[in-house]
N, CA and C of each residue as an Amber inpcrd file, in Angstrom:
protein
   570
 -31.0570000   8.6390000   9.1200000 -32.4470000   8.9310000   8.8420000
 -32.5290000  10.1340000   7.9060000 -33.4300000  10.1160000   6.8170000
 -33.6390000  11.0070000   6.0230000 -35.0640000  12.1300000   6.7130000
 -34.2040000  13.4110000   6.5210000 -35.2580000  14.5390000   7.0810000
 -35.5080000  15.1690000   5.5730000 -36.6530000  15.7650000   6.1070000
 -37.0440000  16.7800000   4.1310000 -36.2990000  17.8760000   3.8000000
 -35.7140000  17.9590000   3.0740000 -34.8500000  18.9420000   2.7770000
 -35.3630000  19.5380000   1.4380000 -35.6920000  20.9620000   1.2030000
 -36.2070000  21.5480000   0.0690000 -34.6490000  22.2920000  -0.2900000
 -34.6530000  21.7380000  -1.0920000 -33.5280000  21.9700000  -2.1870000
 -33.8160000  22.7750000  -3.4720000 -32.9730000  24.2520000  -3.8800000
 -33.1600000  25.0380000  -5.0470000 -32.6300000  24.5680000  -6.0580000
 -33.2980000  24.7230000  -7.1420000 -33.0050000  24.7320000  -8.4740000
 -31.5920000  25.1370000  -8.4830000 -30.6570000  24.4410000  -9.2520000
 -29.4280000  24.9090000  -9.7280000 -29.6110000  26.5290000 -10.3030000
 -28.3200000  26.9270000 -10.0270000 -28.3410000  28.7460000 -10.2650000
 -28.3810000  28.3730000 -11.3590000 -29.6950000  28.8850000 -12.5320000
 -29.0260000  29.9590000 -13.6550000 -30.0190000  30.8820000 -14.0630000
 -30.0330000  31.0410000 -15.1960000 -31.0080000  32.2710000 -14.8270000
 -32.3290000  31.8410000 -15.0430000 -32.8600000  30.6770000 -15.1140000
 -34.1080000  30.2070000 -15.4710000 -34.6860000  30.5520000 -13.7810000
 -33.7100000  29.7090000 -13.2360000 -34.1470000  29.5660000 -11.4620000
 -34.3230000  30.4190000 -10.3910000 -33.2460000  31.6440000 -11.1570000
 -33.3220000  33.1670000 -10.6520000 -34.4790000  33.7910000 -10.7080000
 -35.0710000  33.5450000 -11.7280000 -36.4590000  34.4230000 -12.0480000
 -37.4360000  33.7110000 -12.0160000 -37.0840000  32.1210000 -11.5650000
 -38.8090000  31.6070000 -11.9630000 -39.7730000  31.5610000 -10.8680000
 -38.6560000  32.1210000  -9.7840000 -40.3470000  32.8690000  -8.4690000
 -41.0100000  31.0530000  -8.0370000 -40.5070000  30.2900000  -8.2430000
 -41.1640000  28.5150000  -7.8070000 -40.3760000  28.7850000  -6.3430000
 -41.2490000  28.1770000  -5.2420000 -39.9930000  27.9980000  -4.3570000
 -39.3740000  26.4620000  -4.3930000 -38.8060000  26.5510000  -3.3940000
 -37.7030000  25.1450000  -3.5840000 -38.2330000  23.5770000  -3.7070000
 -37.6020000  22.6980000  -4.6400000 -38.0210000  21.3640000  -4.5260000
 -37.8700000  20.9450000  -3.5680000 -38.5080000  20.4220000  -2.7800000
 -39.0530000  19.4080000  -1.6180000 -38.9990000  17.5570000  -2.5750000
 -37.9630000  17.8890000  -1.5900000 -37.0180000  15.8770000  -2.4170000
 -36.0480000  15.4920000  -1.5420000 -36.3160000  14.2570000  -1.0010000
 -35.1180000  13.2800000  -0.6530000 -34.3410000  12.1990000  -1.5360000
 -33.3940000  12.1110000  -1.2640000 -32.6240000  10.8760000  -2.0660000
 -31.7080000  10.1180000  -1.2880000 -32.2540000   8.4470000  -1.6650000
 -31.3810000   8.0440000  -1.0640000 -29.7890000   8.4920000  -1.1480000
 -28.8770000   7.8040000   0.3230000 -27.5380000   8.5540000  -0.0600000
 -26.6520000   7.5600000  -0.9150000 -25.7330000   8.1550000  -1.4410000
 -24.9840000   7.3150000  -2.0220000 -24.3730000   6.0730000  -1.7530000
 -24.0630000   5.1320000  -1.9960000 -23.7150000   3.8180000  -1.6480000
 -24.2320000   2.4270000  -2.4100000 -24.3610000   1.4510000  -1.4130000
 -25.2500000   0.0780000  -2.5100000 -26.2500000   0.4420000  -2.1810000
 -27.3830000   0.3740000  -3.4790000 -29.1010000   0.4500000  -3.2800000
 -29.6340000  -0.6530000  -3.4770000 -30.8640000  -0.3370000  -2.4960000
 -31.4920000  -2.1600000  -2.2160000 -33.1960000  -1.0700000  -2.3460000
 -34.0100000  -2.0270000  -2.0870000 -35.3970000  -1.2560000  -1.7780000
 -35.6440000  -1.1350000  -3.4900000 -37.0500000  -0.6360000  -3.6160000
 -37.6330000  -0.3180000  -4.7530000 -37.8470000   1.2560000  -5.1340000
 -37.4890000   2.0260000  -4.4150000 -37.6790000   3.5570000  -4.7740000
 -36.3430000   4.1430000  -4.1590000 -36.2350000   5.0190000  -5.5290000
 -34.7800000   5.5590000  -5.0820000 -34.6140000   7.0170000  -4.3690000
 -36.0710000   7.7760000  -4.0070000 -36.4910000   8.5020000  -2.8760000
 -37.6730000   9.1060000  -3.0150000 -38.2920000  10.1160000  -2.6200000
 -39.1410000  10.6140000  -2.5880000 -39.4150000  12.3300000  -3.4420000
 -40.2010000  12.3260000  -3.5830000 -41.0930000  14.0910000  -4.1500000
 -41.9090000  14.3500000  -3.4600000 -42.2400000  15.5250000  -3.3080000
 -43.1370000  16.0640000  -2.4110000 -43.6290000  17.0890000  -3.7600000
 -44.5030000  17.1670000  -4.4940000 -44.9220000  18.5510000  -4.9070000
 -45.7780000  19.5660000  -4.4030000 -45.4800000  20.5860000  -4.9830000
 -46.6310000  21.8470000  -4.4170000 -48.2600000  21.4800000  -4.7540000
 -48.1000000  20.6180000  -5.8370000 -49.1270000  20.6950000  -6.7760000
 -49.4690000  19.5960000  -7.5740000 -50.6680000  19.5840000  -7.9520000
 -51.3240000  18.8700000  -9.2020000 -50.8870000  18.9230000 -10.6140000
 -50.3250000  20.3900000 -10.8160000 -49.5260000  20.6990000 -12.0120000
 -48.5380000  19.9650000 -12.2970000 -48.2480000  19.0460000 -13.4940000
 -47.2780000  18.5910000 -13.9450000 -46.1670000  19.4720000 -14.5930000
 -47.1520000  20.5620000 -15.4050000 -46.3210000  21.3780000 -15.8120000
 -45.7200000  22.0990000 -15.6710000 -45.7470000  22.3170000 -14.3410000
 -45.3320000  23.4690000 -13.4230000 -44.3690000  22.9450000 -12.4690000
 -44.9780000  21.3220000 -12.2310000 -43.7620000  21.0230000 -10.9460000
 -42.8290000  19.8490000 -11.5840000 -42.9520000  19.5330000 -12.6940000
 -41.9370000  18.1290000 -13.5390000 -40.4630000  19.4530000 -14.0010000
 -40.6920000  20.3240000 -14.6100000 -39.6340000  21.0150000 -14.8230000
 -38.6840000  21.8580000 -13.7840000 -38.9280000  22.0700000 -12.4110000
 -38.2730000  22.5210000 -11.8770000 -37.8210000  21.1890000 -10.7290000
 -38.0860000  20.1880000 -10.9140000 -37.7250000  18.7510000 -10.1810000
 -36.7680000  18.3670000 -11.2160000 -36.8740000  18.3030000 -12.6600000
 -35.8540000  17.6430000 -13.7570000 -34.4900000  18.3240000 -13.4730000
 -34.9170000  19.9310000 -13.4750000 -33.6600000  20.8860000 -13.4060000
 -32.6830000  20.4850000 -12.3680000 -33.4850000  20.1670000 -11.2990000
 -32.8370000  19.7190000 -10.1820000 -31.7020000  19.0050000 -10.2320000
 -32.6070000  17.5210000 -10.9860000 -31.9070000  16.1080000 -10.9720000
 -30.9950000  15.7620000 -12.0610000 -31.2260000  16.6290000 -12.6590000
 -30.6070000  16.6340000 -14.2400000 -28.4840000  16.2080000 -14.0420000
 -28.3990000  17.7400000 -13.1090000 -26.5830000  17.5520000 -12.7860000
 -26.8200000  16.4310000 -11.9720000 -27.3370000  15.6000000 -11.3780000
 -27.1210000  14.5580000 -10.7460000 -27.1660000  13.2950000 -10.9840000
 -27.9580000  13.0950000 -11.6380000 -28.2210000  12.0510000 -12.6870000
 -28.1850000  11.7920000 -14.0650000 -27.4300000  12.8740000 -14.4120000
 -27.2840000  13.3230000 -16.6430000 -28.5570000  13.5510000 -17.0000000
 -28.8190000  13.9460000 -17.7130000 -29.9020000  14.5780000 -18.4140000
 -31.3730000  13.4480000 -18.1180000 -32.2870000  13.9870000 -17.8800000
 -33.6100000  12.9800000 -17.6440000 -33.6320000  13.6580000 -18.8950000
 -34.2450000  12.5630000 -19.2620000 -34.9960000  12.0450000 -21.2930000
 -36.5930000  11.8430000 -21.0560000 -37.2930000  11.1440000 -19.8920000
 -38.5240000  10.8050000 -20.1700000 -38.7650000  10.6850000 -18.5330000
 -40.0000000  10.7060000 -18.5850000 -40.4550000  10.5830000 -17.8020000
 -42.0920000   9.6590000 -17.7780000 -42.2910000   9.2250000 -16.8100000
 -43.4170000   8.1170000 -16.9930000 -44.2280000   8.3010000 -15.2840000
 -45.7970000   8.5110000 -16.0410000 -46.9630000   8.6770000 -14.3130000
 -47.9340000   8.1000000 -14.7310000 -48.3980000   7.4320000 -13.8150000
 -49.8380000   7.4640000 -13.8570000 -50.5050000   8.9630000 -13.8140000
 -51.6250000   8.6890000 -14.6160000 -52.8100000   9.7660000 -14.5010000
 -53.8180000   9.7320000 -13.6600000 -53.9900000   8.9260000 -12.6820000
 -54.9200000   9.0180000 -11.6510000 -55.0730000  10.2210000 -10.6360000
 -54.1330000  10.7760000 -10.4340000 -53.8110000  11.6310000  -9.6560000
 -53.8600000  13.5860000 -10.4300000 -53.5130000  13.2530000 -11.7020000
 -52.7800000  14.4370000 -11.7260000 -53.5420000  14.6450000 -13.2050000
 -54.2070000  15.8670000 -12.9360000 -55.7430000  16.4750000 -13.4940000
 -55.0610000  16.4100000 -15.3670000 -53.6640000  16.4550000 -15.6710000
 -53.1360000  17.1560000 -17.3800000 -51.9530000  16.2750000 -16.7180000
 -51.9510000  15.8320000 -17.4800000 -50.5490000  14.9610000 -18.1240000
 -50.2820000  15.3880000 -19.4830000 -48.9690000  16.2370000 -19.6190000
 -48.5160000  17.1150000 -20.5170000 -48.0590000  15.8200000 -21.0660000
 -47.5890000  15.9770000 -22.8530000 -46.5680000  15.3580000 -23.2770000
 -45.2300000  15.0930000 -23.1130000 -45.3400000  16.7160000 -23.7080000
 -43.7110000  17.4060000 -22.9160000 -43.4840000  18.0750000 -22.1350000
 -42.6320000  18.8070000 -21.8810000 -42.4980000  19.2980000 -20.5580000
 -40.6560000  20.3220000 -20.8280000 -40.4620000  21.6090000 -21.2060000
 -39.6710000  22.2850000 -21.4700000 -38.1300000  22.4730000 -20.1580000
 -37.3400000  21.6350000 -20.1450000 -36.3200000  22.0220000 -19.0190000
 -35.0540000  22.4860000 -19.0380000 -34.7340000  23.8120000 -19.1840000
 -33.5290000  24.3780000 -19.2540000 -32.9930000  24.2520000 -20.3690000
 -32.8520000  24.4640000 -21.2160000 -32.8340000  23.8800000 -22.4610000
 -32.9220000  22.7000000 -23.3030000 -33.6140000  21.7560000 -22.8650000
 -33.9040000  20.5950000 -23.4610000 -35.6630000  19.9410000 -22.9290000
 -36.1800000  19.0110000 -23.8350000 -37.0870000  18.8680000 -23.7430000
 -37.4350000  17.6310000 -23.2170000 -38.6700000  17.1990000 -22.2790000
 -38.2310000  15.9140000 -21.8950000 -40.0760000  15.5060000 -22.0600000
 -39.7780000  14.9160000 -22.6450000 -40.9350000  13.7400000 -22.9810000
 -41.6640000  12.8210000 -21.8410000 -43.3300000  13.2560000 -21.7030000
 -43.7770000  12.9110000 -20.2760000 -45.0100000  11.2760000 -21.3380000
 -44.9910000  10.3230000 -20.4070000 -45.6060000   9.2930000 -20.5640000
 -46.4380000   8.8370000 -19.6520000 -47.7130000   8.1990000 -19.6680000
 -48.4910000   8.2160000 -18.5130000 -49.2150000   6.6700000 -18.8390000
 -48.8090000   6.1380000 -17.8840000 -49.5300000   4.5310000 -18.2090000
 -50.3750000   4.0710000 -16.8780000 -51.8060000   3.9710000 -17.2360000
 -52.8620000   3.3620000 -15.8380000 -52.5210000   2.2240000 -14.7850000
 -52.3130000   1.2740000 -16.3900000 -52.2940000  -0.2090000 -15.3200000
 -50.7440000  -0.0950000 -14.8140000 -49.4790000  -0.0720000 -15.6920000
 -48.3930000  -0.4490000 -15.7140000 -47.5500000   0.0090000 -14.4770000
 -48.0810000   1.1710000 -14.0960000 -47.3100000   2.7590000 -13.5710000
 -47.9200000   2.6910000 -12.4580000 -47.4400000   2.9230000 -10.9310000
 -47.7570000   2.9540000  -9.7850000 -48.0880000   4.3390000  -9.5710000
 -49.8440000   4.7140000  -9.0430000 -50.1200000   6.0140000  -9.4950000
 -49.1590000   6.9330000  -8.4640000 -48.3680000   6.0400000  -7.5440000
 -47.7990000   7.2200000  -6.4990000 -46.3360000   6.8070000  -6.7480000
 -46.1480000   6.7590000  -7.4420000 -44.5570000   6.8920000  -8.0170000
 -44.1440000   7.5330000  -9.4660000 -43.2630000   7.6900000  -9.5680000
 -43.0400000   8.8990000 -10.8810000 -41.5680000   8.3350000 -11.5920000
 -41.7430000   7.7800000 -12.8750000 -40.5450000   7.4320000 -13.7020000
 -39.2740000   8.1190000 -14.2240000 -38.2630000   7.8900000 -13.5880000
 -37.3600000   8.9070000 -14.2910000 -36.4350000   8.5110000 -15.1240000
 -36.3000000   8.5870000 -16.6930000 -35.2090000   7.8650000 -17.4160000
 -34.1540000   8.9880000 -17.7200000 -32.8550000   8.1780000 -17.9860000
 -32.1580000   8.6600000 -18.8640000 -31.2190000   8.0760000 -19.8290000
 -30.9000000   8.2340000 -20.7040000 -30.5120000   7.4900000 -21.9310000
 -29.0880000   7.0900000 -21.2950000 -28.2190000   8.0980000 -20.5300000
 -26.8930000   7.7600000 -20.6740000 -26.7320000   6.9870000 -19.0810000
 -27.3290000   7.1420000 -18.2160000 -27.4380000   6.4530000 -17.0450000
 -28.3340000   5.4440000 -16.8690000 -30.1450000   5.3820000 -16.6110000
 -30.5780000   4.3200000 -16.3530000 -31.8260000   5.3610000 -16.0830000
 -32.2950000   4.4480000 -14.9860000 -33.7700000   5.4070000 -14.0260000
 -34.0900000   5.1760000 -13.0280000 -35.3570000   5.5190000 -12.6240000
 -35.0680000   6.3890000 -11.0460000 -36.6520000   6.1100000 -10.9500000
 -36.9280000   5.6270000  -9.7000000 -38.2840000   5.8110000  -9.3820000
 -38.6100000   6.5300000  -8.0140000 -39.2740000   7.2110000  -8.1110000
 -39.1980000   8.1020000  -6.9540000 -40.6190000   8.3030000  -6.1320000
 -40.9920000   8.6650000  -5.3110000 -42.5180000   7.8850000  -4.4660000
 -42.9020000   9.3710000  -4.8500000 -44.4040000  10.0940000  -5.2300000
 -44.8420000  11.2830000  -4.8170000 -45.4290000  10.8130000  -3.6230000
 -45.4800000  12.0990000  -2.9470000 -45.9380000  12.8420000  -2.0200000
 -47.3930000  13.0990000  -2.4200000 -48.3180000  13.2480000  -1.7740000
 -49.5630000  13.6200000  -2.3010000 -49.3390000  15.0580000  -1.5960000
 -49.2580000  16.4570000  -2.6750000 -49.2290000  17.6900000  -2.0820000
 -49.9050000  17.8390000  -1.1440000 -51.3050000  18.0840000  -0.9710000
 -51.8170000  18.0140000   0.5620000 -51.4060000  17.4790000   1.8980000
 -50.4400000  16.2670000   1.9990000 -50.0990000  15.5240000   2.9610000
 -49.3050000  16.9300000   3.8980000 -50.0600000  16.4510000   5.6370000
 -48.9430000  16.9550000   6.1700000 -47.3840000  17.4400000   6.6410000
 -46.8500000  18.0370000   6.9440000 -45.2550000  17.7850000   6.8680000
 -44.5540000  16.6870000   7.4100000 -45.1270000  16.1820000   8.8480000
 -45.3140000  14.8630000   9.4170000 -45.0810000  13.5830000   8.8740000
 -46.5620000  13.9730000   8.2100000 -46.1530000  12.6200000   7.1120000
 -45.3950000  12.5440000   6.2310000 -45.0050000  13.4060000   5.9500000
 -44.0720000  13.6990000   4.3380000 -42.8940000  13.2960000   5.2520000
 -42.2330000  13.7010000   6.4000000 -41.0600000  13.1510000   6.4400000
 -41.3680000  12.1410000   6.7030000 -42.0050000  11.4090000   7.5000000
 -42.3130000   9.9310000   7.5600000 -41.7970000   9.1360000   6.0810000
 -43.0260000   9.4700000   5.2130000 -43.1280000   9.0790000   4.1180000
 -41.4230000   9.4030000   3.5620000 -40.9270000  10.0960000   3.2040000
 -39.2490000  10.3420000   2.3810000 -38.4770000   9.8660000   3.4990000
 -38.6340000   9.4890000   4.4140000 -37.3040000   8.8400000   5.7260000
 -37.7960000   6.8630000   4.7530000 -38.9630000   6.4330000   4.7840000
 -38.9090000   5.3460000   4.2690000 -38.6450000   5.3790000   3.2600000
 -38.8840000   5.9220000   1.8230000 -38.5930000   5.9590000   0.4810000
 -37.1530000   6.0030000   0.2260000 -36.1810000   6.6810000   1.3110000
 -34.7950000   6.1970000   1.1120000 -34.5940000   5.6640000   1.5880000
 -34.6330000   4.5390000   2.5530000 -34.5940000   4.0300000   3.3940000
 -34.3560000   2.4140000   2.4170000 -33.1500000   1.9450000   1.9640000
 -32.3310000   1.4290000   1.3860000 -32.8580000  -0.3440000   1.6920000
 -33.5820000  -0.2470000   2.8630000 -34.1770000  -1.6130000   3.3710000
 -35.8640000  -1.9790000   2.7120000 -36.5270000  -0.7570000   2.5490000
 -37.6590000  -0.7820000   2.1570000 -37.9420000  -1.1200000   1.0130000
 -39.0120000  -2.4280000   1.1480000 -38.6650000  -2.9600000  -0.1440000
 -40.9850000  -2.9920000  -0.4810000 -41.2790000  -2.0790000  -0.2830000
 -42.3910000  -1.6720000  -0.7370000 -42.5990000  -0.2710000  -1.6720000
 -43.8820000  -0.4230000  -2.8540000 -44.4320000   0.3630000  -3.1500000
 -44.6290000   1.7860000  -3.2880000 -44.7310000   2.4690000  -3.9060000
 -44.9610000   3.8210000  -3.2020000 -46.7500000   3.4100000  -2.8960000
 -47.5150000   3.0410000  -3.5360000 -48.7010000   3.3030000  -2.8390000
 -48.7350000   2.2620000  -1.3830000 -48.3810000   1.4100000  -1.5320000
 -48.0950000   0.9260000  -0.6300000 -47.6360000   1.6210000   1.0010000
 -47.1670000   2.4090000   0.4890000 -46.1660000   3.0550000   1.6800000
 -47.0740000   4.5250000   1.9990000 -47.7480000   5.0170000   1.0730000
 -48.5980000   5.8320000   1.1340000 -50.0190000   5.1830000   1.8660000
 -50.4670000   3.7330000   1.5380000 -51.5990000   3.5490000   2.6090000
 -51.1040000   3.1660000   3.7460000 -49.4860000   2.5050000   3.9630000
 -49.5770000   2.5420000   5.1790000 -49.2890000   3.5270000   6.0400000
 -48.7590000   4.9160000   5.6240000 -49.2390000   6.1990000   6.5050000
 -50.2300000   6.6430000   6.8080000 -51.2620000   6.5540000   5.6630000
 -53.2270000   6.5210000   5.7200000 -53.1680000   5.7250000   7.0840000
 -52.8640000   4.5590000   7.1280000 -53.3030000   3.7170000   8.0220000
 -52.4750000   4.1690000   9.0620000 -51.6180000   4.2870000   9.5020000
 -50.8920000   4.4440000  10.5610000 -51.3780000   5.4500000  11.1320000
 -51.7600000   6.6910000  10.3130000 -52.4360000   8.4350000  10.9680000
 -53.7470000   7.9720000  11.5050000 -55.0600000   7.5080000  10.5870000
 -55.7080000   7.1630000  10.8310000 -55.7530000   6.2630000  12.0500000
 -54.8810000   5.3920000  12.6400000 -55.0600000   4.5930000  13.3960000
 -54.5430000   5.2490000  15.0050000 -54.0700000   6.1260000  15.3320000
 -53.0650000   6.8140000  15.6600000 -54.0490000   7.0470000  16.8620000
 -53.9150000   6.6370000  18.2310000 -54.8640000   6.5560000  19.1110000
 -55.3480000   7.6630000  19.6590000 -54.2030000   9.1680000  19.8370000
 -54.4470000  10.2040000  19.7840000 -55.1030000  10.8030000  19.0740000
 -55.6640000  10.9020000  18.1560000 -56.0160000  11.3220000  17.0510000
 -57.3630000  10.7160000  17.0210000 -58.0730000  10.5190000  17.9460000
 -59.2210000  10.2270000  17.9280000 -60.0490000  11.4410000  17.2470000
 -61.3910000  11.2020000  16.6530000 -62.1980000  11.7890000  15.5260000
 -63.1200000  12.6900000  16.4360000 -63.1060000  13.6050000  16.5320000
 -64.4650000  14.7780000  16.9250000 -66.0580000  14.0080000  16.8570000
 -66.2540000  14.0660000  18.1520000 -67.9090000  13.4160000  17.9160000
 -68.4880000  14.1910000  17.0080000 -69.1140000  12.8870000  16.3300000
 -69.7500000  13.3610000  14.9450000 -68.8610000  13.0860000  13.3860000
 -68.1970000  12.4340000  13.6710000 -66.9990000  12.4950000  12.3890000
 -66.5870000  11.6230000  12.8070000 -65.9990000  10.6640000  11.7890000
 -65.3240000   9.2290000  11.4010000 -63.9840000   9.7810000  11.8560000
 -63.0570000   8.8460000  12.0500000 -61.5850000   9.2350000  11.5380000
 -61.4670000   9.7130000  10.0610000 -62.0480000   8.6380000   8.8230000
 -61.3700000   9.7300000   7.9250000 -62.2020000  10.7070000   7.4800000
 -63.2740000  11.0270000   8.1610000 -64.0120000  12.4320000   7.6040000
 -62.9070000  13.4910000   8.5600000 -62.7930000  13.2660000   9.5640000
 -61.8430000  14.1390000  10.4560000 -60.0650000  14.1380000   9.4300000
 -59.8890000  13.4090000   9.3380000 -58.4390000  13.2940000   8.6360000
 -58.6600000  14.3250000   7.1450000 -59.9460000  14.4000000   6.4190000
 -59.8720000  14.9870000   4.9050000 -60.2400000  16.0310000   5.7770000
 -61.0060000  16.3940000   6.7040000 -61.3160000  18.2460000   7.1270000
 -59.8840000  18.8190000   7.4830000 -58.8350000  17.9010000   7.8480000
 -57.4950000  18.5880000   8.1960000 -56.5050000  18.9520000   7.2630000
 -56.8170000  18.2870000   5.9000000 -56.3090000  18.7820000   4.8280000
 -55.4120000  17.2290000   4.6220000 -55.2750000  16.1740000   5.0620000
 -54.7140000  14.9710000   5.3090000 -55.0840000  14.3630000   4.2390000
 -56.3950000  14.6980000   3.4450000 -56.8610000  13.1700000   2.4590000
 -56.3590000  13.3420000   1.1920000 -56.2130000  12.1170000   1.1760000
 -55.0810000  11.8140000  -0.1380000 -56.2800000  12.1650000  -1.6630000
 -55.6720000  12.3430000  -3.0590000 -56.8840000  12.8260000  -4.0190000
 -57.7320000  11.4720000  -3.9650000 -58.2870000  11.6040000  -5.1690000
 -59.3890000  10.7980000  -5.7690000 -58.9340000   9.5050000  -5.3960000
 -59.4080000   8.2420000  -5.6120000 -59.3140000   6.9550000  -5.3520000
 -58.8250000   6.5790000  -6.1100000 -57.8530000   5.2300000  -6.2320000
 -57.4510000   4.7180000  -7.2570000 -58.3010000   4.3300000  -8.2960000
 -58.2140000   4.0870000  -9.4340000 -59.0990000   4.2730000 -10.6650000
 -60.0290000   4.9790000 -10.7940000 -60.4010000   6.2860000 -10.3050000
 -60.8550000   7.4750000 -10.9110000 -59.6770000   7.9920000 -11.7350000
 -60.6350000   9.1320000 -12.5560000 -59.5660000  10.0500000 -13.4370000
 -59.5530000  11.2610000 -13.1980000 -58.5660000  11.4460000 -12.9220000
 -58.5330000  12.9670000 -12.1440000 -58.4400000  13.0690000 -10.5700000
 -57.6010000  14.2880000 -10.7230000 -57.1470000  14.8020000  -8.9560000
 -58.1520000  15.2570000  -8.4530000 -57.4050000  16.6610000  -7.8620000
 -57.7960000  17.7630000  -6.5270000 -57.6880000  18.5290000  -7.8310000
């Protein structure tokens, strides 16, 4: 079973001084891969620009250099072009229909790519491991949004978790900090 593990930026001196704390990322483990996502992200944030470069740095020794990257914009307020990482530059792409707004493209020229589920930053820790125990989870052969409503649904449904008279379940679920951004096909986040 995959637990969340926030993992630092490789030492150098970019990572020394850049004051980010640690990427929050699972990956599946090594072996044969089956399933459609090859693990999960969790970001701090809405910022692309802030959280695509210290996730690349990451993945970079692990996977050879990421070249591009590809999101939907539903979610995430600036979709940069580029995006500056350790010394090289990596080219950000953002497609509505094509691009699963809760998954995030990772190429690279000399290896292949990588699709990886976000996390909706707000989500509890709960769910987040929930959510990254399935995303590596080598059998799972769903979606990231997919896998993201069925935690919506599963919390929401969650018999304990009954709603405060006066409040729905999901008016109670967004006052806890639980609700996922904007709806699919709006533009723009949190």
């Amino acid at each position: 079973m995959t637990v969340i593990t926030e993992r630092a930026p490789p030492a150098t001196p970019l990572a020394k001084t850049s004051g980010h704390p640690p990427v929050r990322l699972s990956l599946k483990p090594p072996g044969p891969q089956g399933g459609l996502l090859d693990g999960a992200w969790w970001p701090r944030s809405r910022d692309l620009t802030r959280e695509l470069p210290e996730l690349i740095d990451l993945l970079d020794p692990l996977w050879a250099r990421i070249t591009r990257v590809a999101v939907n914009p539903t979610y995430w307020p600036v979709v940069p072009r580029k995006v500056p990482v350790n010394g090289h530059v990596v080219k950000v792409g953002w497609f509505r229909a094509e691009q699963d707004p809760h998954q995030l493209l990772l190429l690279s020229y000399r290896v292949g790519r990588w699709d990886l589920l976000i996390i909706p930053p707000e989500t509890d820790a709960a769910a987040a491991a929930r959510l990254m125990a399935a995303a590596c989870d080598p059998r799972t052969l769903r979606t990231g949004s997919a896998l993201i409503a069925d935690e919506l649904d599963h919390h929401l449904a969650a018999p304990a978790e009954a709603a405060p008279p006066g409040r729905t379940q999901a008016e109670a679920w967004g006052a806890e900090g639980g609700a996922m951004a904007a709806p699919v096909g709006t533009t723009g986040g949190r």
